[in-house]
N, C-alpha and C positions, 0 to 999 in steps of 0.2 A: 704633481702640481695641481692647484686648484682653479689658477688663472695661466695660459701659457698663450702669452700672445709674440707673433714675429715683429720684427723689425720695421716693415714695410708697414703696421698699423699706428705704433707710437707716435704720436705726435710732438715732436722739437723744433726745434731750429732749423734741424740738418731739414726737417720736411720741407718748412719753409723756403729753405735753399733750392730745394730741386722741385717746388711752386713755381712755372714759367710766370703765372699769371700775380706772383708775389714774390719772385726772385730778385727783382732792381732795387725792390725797397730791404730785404734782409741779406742781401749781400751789402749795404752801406751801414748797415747798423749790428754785424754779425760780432762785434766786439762784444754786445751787450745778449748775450743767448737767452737768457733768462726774455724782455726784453722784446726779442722775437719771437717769443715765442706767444706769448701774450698776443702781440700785435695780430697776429696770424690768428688766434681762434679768433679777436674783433672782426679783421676781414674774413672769415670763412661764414661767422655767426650773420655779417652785412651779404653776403651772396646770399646765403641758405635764404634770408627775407626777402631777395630780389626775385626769387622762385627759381634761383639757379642751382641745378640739381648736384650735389658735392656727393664724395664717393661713400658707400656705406658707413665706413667707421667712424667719417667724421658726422653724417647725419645722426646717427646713432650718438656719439655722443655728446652733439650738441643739443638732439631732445630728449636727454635725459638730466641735462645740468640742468641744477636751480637756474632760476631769472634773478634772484637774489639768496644776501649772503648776510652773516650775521658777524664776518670777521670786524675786524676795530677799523679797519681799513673805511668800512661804509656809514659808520658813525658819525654822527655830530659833531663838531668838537666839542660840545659844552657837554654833551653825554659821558664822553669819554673822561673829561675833567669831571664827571661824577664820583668816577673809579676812585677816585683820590691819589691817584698815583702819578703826579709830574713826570717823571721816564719814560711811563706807558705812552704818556700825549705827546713825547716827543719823536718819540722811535714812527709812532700813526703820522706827525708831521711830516718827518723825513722823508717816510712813506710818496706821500701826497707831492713834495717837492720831486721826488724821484721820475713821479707819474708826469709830472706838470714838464719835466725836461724831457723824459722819452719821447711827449707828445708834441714837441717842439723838432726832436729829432726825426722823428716818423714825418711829417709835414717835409721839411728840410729834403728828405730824403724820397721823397716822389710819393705821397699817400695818395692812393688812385683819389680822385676830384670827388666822382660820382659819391663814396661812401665816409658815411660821417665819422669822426673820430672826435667827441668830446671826454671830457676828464670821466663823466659817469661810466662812458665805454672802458676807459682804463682799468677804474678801478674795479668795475666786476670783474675783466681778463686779472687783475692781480689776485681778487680777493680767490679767482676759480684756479687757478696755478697754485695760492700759498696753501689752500684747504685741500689740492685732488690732487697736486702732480708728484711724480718722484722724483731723486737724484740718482741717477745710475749711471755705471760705466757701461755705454755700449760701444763697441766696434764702429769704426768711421765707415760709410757704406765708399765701396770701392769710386762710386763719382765724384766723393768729395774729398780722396786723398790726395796730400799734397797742400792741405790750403791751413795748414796748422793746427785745424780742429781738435780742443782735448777730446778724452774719449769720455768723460765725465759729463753730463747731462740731464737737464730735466727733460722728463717728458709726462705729457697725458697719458694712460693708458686704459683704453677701453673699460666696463667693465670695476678693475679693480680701484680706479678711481671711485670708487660709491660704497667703498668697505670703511664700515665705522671701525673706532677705536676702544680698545680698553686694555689695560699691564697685564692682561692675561689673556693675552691674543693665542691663538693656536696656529699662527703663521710665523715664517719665520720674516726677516728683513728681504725685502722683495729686492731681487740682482737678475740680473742678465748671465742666463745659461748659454757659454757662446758652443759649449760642444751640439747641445738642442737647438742654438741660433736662435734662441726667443726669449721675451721676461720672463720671468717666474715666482708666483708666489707659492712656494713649498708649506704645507702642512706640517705642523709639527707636534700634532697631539689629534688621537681619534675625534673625530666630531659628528653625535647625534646626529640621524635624520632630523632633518628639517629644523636643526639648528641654525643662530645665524654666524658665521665665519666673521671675524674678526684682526682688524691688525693693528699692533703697537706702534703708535705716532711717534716714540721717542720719549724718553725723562726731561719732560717738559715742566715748565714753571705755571702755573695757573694761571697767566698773564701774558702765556709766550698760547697756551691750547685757544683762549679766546683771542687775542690778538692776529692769528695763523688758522684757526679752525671754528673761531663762531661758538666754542661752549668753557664751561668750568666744569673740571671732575670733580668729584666729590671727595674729600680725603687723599688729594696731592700730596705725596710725603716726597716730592722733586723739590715744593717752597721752599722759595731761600729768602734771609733779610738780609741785605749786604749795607756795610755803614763804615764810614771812616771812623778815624780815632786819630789823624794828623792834632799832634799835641804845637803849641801856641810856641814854645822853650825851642827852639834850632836847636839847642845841646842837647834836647831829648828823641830826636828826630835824628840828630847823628847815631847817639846812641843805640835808637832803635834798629839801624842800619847796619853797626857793626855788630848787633845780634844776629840778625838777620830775619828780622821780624818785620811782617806789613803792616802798614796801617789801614789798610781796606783787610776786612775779616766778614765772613757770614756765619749764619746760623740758618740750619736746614730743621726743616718741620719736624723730617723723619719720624723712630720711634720712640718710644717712651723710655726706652733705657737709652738711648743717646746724649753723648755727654758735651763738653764744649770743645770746641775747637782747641786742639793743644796750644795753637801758641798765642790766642786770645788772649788770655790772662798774664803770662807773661809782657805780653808789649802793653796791655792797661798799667799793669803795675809801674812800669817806665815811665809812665804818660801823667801817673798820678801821684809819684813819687815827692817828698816834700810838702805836700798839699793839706797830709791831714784829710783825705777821700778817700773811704770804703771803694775799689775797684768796681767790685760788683755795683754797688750804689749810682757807680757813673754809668755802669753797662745799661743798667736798667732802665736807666732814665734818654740812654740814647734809644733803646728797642721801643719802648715806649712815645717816642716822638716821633717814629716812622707808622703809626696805626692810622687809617686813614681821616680825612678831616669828617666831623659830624655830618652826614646827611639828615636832614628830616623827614622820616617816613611816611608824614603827611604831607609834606612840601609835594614830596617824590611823585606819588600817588595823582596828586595833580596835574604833572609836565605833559606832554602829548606824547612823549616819546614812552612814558610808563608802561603802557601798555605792550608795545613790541619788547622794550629791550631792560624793564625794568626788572625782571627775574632776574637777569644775566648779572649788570650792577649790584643788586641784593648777594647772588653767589659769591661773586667777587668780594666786596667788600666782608664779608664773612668769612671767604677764606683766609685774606689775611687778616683780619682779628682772630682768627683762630691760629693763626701763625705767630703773632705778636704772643697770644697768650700762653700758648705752649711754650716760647721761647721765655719772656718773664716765666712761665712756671719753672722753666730749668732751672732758669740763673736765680731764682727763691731757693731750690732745693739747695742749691751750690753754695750760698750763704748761709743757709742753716751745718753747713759741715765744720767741725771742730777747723781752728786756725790751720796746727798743724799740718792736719789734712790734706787743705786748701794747698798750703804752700809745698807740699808731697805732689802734687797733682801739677801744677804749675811746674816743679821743674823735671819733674816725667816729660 
């Protein structure tokens, strides 16, 4: 293992729980783990500034976390409506509604007086939980058996919370060794001296790594465009159904010899039947109306917020033109193939 930390350092909920000093308020809100767990690094982060002395590992690593974060969580909204993507700004709302009800719970449920707890506290405890912590099964510590607790949890963990990401990590998915009784991140490929170790976030969407982690990869082949095709006709809509075809379909980035969705084409055909429309012709003009809406690169250059977060919007919005464009380049390739073909391929 290259990180092998015990139980007794992780930071959860369950810590929270057995916190005398923050037990009244996460025993009233232990439904929501996630939640407390948050709340708990805000109060330990409000001692540590009180100059009250907290135990090594949480010192450690609360002077190692940023003071700020770049997830979508800490954004503007009118930044984020830059993105061009209405879902992204909705799910960042949600978010923020989420934050605005915990913080009402937290209060509700005895928030010491002394320490402050406004919506900014929130969101950095979310933005530092959704960018550093993990999901793991750990074993319920023998004090708090009996009280329901799954054994599934996030938690902080020293240390490996400050490993960057890339799809060719040399770790494996970091789990809880219960014969060692501690987390582990396992290597899984020789690593150079004084290289840096690395671990895979997950087949993420370009929109899920900035929204959760503050960055855009470069050449995401996880992009997906997802788009309906619910046709106007009920009878073609029944139809579709005793096919057993969706109306919700995507199109992934991926590689360049990837082809369409097999039952794509068939539920267009359905959808377009009678009409006198090239299928592809409709697809095209649906992929095409999901590219984001024009920004002006001098407008942009302008805003006050350019400066910090204007890279990040430029990546974005780039990736997905470059996902729109891949995708129109398929579905050109896919029109240029003889009829036959087409209709070969479609009932494949």
């Amino acid at each position: 293992p290259i990180v092998s930390v015990p139980p007794d350092v992780l930071v959860t909920c369950r810590r929270a729980l057995l916190d005398p000093e923050f037990s009244g308020v996460a025993e009233k809100l232990i439904d929501d783990g996630e939640g407390v767990l948050q709340l708990y690094l805000i109060f330990c982060r409000a001692r540590q500034r009180q100059g009250i002395q907290l135990p090594l590992d949480l010192t450690f690593l609360l002077d190692t976390a940023p003071e700020s974060y770049t997830c979508l969580i800490t954004w503007p909204a009118h930044v984020i409506a830059a993105l061009g993507q209405p879902h992204v700004a909705q799910v960042v709302a949600d978010k923020h509604a989420e934050l605005h009800a915990l913080e009402a719970r937290a209060k509700a449920a005895g928030w010491p007086g002394d320490l402050p707890l406004a919506h900014e506290d929130l969101v950095w405890a979310k933005a530092f939980t959704d960018s550093r912590a993990f999901s793991v099964e750990v074993p319920v510590q023998a004090e708090l058996h009996g009280r329901g607790l799954p054994e599934r949890v996030l938690c902080v963990v020293p240390v490996a919370d400050m490993m960057n990401h890339t799809m060719e990590a040399q770790c494996t998915i970091p789990a809880f060794n219960r014969e060692r009784n501690c987390f582990e991140l396992v290597t899984q490929a020789a690593i150079p001296k004084g290289a840096e170790v690395y671990l895979n976030y997950g087949t993420l969407q370009t929109w899920e790594f900035l929204c959760y982690y503050g960055f855009c990869p470069e050449n995401n082949i996880c992009d997906t465009l997802t788009f309906d095709i619910t046709p106007e006709d009920p009878s073609k809509l029944v139809e579709l159904a005793a096919s057993g075809l969706p109306t919700e379909h995507s199109l992934r980035r991926g590689g360049p010899g990837d082809g369409l969705p097999p039952r794509l084409l068939p539920a267009l055909q359905i959808c377009v039947e009678g009409q006198g429309i090239d299928s592809i012709s409709v697809l095209s003009s649906v992929v095409q109306s999901l590219l984001p809406e024009g920004l002006d690169p001098c407008v942009m250059a302008q805003t006050w917020w350019h400066q910090d977060l204007g890279r990040l919007v430029r990546q974005f919005r780039d990736s997905q033109c470059t996902l729109v464009a891949r995708s129109l380049d398929r579905l050109s390739k896919h029109a240029s193939e003889p009829e036959a073909k087409r209709r070969k391929t479609s009932a494949s």
